[in-house]
VEXDREN-2710 file (C-alpha; in Angstrom, 1 decimal):
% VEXDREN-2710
k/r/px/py/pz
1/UNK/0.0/0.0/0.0
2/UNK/1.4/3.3/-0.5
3/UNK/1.3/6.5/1.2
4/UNK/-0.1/9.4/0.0
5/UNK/3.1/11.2/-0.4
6/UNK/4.4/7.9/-2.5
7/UNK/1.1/8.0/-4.6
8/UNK/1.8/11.6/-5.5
9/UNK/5.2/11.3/-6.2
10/UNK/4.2/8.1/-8.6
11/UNK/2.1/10.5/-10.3
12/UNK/4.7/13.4/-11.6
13/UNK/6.8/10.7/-12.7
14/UNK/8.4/12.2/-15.9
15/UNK/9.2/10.7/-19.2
16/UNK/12.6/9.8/-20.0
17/UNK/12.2/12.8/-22.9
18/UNK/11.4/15.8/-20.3
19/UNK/14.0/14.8/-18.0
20/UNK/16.9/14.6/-20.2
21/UNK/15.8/17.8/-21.6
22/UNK/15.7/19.4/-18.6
23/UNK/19.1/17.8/-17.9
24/UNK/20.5/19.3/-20.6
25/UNK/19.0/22.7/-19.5
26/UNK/20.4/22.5/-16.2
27/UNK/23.9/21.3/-17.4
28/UNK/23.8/23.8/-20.2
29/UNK/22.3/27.0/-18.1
30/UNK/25.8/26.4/-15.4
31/UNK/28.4/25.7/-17.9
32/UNK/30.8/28.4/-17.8
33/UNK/34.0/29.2/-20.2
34/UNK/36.9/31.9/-21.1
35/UNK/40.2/32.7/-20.7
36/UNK/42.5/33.4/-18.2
37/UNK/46.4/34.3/-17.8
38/UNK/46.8/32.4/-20.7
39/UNK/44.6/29.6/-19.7
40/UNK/41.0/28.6/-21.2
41/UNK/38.8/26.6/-19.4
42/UNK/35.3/25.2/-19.7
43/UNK/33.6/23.4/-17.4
44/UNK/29.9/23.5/-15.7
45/UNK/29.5/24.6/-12.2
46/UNK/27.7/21.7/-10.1
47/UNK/25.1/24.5/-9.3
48/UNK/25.0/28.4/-9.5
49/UNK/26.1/30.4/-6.6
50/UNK/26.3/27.5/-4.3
51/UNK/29.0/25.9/-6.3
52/UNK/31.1/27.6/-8.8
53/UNK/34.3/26.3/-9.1
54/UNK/35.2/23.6/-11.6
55/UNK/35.4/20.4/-9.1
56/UNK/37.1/17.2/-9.8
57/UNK/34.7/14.6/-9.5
58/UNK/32.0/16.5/-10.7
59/UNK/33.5/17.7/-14.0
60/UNK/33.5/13.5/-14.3
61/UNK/30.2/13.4/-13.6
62/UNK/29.0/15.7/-16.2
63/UNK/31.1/13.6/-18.5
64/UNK/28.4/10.6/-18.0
65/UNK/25.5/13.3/-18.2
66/UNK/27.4/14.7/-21.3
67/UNK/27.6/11.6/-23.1
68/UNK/24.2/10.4/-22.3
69/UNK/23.0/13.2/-23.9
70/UNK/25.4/12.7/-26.8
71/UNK/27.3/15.8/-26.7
72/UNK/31.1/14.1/-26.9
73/UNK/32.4/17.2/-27.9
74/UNK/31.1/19.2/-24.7
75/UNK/32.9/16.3/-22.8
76/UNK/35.8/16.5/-24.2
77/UNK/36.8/20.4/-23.4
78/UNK/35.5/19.6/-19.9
79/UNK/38.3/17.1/-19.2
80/UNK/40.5/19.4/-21.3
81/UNK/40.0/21.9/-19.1
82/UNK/40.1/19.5/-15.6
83/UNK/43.5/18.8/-16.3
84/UNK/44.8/22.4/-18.0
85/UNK/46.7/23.3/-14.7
86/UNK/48.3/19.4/-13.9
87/UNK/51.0/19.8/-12.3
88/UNK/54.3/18.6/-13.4
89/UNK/54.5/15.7/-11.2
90/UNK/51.2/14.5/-12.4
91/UNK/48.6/16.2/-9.4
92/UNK/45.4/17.9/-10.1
93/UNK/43.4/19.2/-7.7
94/UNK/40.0/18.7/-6.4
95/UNK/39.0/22.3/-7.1
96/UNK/40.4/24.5/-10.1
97/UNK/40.0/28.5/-9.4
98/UNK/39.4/29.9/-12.6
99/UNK/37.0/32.8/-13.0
100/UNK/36.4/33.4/-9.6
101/UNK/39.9/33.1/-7.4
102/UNK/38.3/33.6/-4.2
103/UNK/36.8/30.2/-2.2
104/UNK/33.5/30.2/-1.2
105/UNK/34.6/30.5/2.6
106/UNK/37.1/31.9/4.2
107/UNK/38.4/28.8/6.0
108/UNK/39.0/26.9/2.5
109/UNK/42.0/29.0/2.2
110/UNK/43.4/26.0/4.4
111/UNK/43.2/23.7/1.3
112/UNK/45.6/25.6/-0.7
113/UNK/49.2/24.9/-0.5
114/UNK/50.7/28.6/1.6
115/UNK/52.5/29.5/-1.4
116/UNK/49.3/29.6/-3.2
117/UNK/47.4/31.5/-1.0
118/UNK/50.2/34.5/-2.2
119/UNK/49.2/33.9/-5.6
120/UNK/44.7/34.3/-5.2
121/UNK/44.7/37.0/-8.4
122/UNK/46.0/33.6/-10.4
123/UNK/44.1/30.9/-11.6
124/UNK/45.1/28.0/-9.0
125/UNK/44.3/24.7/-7.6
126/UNK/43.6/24.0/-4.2
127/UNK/46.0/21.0/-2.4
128/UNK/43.6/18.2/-1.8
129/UNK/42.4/15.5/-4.4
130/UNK/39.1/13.9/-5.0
131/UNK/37.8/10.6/-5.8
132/UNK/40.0/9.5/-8.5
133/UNK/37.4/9.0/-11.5
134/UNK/38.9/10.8/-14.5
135/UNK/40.0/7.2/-16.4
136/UNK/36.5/6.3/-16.6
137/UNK/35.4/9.6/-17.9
138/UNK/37.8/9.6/-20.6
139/UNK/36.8/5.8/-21.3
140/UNK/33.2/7.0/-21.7
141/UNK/34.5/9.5/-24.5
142/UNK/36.4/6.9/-25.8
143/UNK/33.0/4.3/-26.3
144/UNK/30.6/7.2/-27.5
145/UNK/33.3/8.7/-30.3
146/UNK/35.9/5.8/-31.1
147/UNK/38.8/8.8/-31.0
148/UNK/41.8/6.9/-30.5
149/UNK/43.2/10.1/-31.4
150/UNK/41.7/11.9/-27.9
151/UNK/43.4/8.7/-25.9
152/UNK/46.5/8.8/-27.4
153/UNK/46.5/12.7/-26.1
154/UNK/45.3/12.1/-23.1
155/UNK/46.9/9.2/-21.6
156/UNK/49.7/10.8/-20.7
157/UNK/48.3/13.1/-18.4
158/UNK/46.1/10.4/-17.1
159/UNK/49.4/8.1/-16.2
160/UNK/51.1/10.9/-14.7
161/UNK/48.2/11.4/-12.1
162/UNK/47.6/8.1/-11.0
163/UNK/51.2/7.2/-10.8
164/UNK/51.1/10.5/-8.5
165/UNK/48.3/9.2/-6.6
166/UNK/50.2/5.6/-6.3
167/UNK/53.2/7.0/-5.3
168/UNK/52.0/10.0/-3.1
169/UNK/48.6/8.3/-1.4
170/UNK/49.7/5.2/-1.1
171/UNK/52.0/4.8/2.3
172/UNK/52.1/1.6/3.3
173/UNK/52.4/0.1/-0.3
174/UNK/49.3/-2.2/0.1
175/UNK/47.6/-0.5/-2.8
176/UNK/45.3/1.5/-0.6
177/UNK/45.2/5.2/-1.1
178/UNK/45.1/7.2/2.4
179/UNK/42.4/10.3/2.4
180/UNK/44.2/13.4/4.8
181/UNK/40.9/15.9/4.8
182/UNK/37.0/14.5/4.9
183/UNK/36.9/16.7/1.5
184/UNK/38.7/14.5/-0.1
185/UNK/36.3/12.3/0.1
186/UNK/33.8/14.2/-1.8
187/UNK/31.6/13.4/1.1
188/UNK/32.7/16.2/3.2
189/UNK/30.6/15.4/6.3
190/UNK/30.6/11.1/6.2
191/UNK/29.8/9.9/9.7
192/UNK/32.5/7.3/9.2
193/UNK/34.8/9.7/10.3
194/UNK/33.4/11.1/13.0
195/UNK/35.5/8.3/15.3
196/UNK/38.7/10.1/14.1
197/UNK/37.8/13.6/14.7
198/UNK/36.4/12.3/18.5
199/UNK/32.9/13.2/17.7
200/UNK/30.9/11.6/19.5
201/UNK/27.8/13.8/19.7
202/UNK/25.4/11.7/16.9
203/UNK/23.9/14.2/15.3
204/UNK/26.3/16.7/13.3
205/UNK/26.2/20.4/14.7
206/UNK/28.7/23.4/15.2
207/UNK/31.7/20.8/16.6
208/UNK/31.7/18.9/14.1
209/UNK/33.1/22.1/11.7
210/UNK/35.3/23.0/14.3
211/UNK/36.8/19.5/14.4
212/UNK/37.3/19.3/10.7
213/UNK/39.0/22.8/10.0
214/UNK/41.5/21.8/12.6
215/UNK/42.7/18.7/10.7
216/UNK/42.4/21.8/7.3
217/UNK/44.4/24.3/9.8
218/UNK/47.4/20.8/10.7
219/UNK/47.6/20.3/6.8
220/UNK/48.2/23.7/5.8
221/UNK/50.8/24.2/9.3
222/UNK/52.9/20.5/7.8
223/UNK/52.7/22.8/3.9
224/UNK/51.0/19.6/2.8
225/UNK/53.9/17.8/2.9
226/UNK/52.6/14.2/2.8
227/UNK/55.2/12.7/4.5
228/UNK/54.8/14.9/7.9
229/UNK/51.0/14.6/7.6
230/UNK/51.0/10.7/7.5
231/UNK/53.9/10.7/10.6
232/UNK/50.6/13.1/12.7
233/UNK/48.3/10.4/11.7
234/UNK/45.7/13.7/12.3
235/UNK/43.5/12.0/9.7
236/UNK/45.0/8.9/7.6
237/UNK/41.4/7.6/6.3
238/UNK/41.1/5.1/3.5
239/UNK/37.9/5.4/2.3
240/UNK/35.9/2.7/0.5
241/UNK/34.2/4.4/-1.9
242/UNK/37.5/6.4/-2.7
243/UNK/39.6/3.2/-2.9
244/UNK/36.6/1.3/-5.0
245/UNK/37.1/4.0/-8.1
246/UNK/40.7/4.0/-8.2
247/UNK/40.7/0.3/-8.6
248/UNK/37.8/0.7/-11.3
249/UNK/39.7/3.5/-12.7
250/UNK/43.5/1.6/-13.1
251/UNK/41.3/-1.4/-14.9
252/UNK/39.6/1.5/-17.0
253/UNK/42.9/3.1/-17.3
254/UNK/44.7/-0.1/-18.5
255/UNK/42.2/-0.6/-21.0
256/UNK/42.8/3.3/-22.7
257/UNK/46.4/1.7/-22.4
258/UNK/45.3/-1.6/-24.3
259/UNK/43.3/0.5/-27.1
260/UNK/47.0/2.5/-28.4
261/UNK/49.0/-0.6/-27.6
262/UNK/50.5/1.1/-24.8
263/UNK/52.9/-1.2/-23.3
264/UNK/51.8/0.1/-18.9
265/UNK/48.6/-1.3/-19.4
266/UNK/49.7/-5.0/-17.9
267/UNK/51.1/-2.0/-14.6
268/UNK/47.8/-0.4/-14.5
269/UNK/46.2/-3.9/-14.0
270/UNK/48.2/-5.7/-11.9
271/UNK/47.6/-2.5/-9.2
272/UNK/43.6/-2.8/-9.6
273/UNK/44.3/-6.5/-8.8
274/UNK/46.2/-5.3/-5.9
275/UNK/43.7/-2.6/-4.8
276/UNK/41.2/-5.2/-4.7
277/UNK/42.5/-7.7/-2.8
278/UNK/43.6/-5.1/-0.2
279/UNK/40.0/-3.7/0.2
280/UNK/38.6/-7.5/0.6
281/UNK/41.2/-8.3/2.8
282/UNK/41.4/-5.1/5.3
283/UNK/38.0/-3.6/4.5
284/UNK/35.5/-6.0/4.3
285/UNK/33.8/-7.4/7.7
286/UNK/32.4/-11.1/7.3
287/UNK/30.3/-10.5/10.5
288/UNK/28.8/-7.3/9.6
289/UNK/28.7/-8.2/5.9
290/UNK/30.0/-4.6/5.4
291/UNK/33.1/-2.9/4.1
292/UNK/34.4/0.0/6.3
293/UNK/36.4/2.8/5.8
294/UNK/40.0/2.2/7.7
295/UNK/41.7/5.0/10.1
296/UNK/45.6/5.1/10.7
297/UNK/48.6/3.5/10.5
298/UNK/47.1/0.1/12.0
299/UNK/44.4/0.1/9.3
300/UNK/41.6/0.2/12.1
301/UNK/38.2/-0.3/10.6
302/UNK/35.7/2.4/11.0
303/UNK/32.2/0.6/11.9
304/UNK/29.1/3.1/10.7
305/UNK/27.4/2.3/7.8
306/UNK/27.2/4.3/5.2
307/UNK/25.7/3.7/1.9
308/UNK/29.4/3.4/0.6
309/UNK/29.4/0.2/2.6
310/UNK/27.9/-1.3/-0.9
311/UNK/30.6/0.0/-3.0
312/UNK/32.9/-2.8/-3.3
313/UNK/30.9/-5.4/-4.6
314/UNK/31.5/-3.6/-7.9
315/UNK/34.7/-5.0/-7.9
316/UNK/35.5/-7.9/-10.1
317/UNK/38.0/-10.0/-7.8
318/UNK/35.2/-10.1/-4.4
319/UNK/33.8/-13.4/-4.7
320/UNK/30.5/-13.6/-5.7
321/UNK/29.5/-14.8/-2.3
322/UNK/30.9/-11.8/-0.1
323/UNK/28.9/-9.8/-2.8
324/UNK/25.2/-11.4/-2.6
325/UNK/25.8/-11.2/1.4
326/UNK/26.1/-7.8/1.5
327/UNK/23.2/-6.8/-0.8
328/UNK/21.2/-9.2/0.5
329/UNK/21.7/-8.1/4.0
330/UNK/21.9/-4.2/3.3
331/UNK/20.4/-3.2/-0.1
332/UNK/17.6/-5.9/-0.4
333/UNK/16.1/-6.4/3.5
334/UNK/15.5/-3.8/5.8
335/UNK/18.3/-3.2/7.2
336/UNK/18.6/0.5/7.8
337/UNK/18.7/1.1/4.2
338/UNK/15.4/0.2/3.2
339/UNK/13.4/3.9/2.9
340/UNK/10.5/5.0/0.2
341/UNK/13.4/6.7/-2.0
342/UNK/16.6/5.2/-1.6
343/UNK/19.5/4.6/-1.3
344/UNK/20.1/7.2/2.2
345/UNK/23.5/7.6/2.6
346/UNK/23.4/6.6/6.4
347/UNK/21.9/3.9/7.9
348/UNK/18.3/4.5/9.0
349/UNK/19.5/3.3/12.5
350/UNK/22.8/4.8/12.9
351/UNK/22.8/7.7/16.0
352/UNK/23.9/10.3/13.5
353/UNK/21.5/9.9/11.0
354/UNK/19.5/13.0/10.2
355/UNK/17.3/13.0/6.7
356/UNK/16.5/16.8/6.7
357/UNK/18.1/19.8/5.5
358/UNK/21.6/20.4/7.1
359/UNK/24.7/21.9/6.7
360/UNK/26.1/19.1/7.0
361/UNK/25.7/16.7/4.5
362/UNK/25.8/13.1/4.0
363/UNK/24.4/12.1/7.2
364/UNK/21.5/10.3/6.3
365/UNK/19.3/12.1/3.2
366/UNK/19.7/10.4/-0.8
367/UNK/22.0/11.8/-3.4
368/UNK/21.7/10.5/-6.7
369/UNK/25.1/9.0/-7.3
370/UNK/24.2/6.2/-5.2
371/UNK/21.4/4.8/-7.4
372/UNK/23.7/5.4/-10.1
373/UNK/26.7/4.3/-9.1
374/UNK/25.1/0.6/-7.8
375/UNK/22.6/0.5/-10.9
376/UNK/25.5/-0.1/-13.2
377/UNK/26.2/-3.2/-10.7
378/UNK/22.8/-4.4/-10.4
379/UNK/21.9/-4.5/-13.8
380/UNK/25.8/-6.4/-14.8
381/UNK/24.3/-9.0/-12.2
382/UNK/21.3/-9.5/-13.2
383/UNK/19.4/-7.7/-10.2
384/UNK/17.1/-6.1/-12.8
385/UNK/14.2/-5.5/-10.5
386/UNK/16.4/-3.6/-8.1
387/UNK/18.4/-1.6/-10.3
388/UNK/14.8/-0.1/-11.6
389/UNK/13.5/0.2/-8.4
390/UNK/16.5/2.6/-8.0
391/UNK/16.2/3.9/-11.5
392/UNK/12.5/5.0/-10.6
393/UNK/12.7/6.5/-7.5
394/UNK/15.3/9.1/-8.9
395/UNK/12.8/9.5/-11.3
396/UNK/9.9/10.4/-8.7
397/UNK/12.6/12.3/-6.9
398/UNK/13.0/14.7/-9.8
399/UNK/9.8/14.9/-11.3
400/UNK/8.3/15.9/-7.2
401/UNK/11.3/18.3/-6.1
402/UNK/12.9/18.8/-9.3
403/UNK/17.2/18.8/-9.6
404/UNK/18.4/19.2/-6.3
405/UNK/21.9/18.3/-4.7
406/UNK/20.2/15.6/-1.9
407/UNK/16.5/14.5/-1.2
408/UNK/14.4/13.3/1.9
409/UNK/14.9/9.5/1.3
410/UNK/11.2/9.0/3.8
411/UNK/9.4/12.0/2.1
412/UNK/11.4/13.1/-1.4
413/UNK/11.3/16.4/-0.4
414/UNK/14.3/18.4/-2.3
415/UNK/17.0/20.4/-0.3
416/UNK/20.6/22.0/-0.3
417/UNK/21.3/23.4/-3.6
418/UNK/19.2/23.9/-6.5
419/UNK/19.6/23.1/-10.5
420/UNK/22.1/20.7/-9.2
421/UNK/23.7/19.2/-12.3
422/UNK/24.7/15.6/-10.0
423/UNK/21.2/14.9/-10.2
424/UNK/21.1/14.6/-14.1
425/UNK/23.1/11.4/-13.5
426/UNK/19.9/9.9/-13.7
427/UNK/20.1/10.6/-17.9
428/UNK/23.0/7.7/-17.8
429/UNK/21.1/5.9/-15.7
430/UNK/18.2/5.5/-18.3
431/UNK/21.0/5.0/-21.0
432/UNK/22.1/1.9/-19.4
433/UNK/18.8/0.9/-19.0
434/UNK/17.6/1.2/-22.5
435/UNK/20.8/-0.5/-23.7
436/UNK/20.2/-3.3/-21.6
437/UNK/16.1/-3.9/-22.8
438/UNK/18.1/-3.5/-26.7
439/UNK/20.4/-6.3/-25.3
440/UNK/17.6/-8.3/-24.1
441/UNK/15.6/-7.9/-27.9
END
């Protein structure tokens, strides 16, 4: 039986058509492009006002929207433009400072390197990375436009920065990359860390901010030198989800390798294998049928569930069985993650979970790269049922509240920022479910 709020939401429903076109108005209406001290950029602001820096992930992200809607060539100069200031030892940051050189709050000044706070009136990156996704992006061009040409130019730049990330991230040479800021996450907020700031209040408030822009304020005293900032062990977080897309992303990189004859690709491979078996081995919980994030030098496992407690079942090397255990327990039963518009991204049952309107983010309400990022799964599986159950309740989302950055996962009801361009994820969504009912012909 379903409530009256889940009958009205069933109701405005939109076709596939109106929501990719109003995808493609929302992505079109924040794009942003020029020229600057001998730079150009182009890329699309995640939403106006609220976000308007060109973001790492997120210029991914619109690379999947992009591509869905078939615009290869709007795809392309976004990457272009993600990797225009790459550094020469292969890092790029998770924000780029192009148009506007000023962060959105004062206290983000703590995420630039010191020298390049002394340098604001230049376009500049800021010192922290961001889930690793860029391989895939450019692998996506690759399948829409066959340009071997585009790989070829771009692979170097791509080898550079995961080599960086390999060399830089990962200290204790398991194949696990270390997080040193909750931002890098890209879930600034995650309740998984709360344990490693000593927050211990549930619910996120005033302390929590204070906590995290001290471990900003100890990176930005150390210069973001790596090496002092692991020694601290202030916050030395592998995160799941962050560790699940860089072993996707060497396998997706090793294949761009593959398609020029590139001789690293076997390299590229080989460290996914190693990723993976790392994450199964130190991650993953056979009691709980979870994988945690990990704090430390002692790889100590962080035990709140978050929806990224899914993530690694994406991952070719965990055995089938660990896989169907921790859907079956999490995903498919109610078991803290079973709400009228899934997936919340906190368990239902966790002290810190929150589904309404906060600051403070990722504490409990639904995002849409979650149904996104485990539909792709579900539907490789065969879990077609579920993967359109998640399918259509992004749909109901955005036809009741429209595109918004995070929803009510009990109600639907649309909060944080608006004409959020994340949320037209769901175009690749439908893609990949049209391709697979052409599959099925």
């Amino acid at each position: 039986m379903l409530s009256k709020q889940q009958e009205t939401s069933t109701q405005e429903v939109l076709s596939d058509q109106e929501i990719s076109t109003r995808a493609r108005e929302v992505l079109y209406k924040n794009m942003v492009s020029g020229r600057k001290d001998g730079f150009s950029y182009h890329y699309t602001k995640p939403s106006p006002g609220t976000y308007p820096f060109q973001y790492f992930w997120d210029t991914c992200f619109h690379v999947f929207v992009l591509t869905a809607l078939g615009d290869v060539r709007m795809a392309k100069k976004h990457m272009y433009s993600l990797f225009r200031m790459q550094r020469a030892d292969g890092f790029v940051g998770h924000m780029s400072y192009w148009k506007r050189l000023w962060p959105a709050r004062i206290t983000d000044l703590l995420q630039l390197r010191p020298r390049d706070v002394l340098r604001l009136n230049r376009p500049h990156m800021s010192a922290l990375v961001q889930p690793p996704i860029a391989a895939q992006a450019v692998l996506r061009i690759y399948r829409l436009s066959k340009d071997l040409t585009f790989v070829s130019e771009f692979l170097p730049k791509l080898k550079k920065y995961y080599r960086w990330l390999a060399e830089n991230r990962d200290f204790e040479q398991e194949g696990l990359l270390s997080i040193i800021s909750p931002y890098e996450s890209g879930m600034d907020w995650k309740a998984s860390f709360d344990p490693v700031l000593n927050y211990d209040k549930g619910e996120a408030g005033p302390a929590l901010f204070w906590k995290v822009l001290q471990v900003d304020g100890h990176n930005f005293r150390k210069k973001y030198v790596l090496a002092e900032i692991y020694k601290s062990n202030r916050f030395i977080v592998k995160d799941t989800a962050f560790n699940t897309i860089y072993a996707q992303n060497l396998e997706a990189l090793a294949h761009l390798c593959d398609l020029v004859e590139d001789e690293d690709g076997k390299q590229f491979r080989d460290q996914a294998e190693k990723t993976s078996k790392s994450i199964l081995r130190y991650m993953y919980d056979e009691q709980d049928e979870a994988f945690y994030d990990l704090h430390g030098h002692h790889f100590e496992k962080l035990r709140i569930r978050t929806a990224t407690v899914f993530f690694p079942v994406v991952l070719k090397s965990v055995p089938d069985k660990v896989c169907r255990n921790v859907l079956e327990r999490h995903l498919l039963h109610q078991d803290g993650f079973h709400v009228p518009f899934p997936l919340p991204s906190l368990s239902t049952d966790e002290p810190a979970f929150k589904p309404d309107e906060s600051l403070y983010i990722w504490r409990g309400p639904t995002w849409v790269v979650f149904n996104w990022f485990m539909q792709g799964y579900l539907l490789e599986k065969g879990y077609k049922q579920e993967a359109e159950a998640l399918l259509r309740s992004v749909k109901r989302l955005i036809g009741q509240s429209g595109f918004r950055e995070y929803y009510n996962p009990f109600t639907g009801e649309g909060y944080g920022a608006k004409d959020f361009t994340w949320s037209g994820l769901v175009v690749d969504m439908i893609d990949r479910q049209r391709r697979l009912r052409w599959n099925d012909l």
